[in-house]
N, C-alpha and C positions, 0 to 999 in steps of 0.2 A: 504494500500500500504506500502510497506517496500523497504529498502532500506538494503546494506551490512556496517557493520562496523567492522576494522580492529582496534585494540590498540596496538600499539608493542612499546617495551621497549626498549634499547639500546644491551640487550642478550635475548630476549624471545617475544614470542607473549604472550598476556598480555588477551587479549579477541577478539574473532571472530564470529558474527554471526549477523542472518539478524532483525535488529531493526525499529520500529518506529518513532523514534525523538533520535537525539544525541545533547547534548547541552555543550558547548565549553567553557573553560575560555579564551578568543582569548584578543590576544594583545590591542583592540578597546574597551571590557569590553564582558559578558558574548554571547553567542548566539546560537540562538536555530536553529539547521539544521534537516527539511525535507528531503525527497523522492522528489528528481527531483528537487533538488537546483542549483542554478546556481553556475558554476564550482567559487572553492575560496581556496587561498592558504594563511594561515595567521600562523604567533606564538602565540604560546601558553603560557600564565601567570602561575606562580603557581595559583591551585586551585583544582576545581572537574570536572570532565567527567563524564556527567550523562547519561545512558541508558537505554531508556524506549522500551520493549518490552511485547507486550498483558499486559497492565497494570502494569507490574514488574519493576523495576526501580532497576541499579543497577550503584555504585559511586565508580570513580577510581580515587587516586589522581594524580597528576601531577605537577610536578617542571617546567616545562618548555616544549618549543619542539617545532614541527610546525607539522598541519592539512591539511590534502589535500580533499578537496570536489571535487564531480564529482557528478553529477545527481542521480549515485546508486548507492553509495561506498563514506564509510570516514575513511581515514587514517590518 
């Protein structure tokens, strides 16, 4: 099962496409979001945004920001 994930940067979309697991450096400490998570809107720490798709893993960094979850999409 997959889910969609958005990455946009303050001028550009940054990464777009439908992933397996996205995992967060969220305000509370790291967190791993599933397909079909219960809806969650949190900020974002500096760190990594990790995206895993058919086994491929790929790392964005991030200064800051805020996440939006929805059952099949993270923005």
């Amino acid at each position: 099962m997959r889910m969609r994930c958005d990455i946009v940067s303050h001028d550009r979309m940054v990464y777009e496409g439908d992933v397996d697991i996205v995992v967060l450096p969220g305000a509370a400490g790291e967190m791993g979001i599933l397909p079909h998570h219960a809806p969650l809107l949190t900020t974002l720490k500096y760190g990594f945004i990790k995206v895993r798709q058919q086994g491929e893993e790929q790392i964005f960094t991030v200064a800051g920001g805020v996440a939006e979850v929805q059952p099949d999409i993270v923005t």
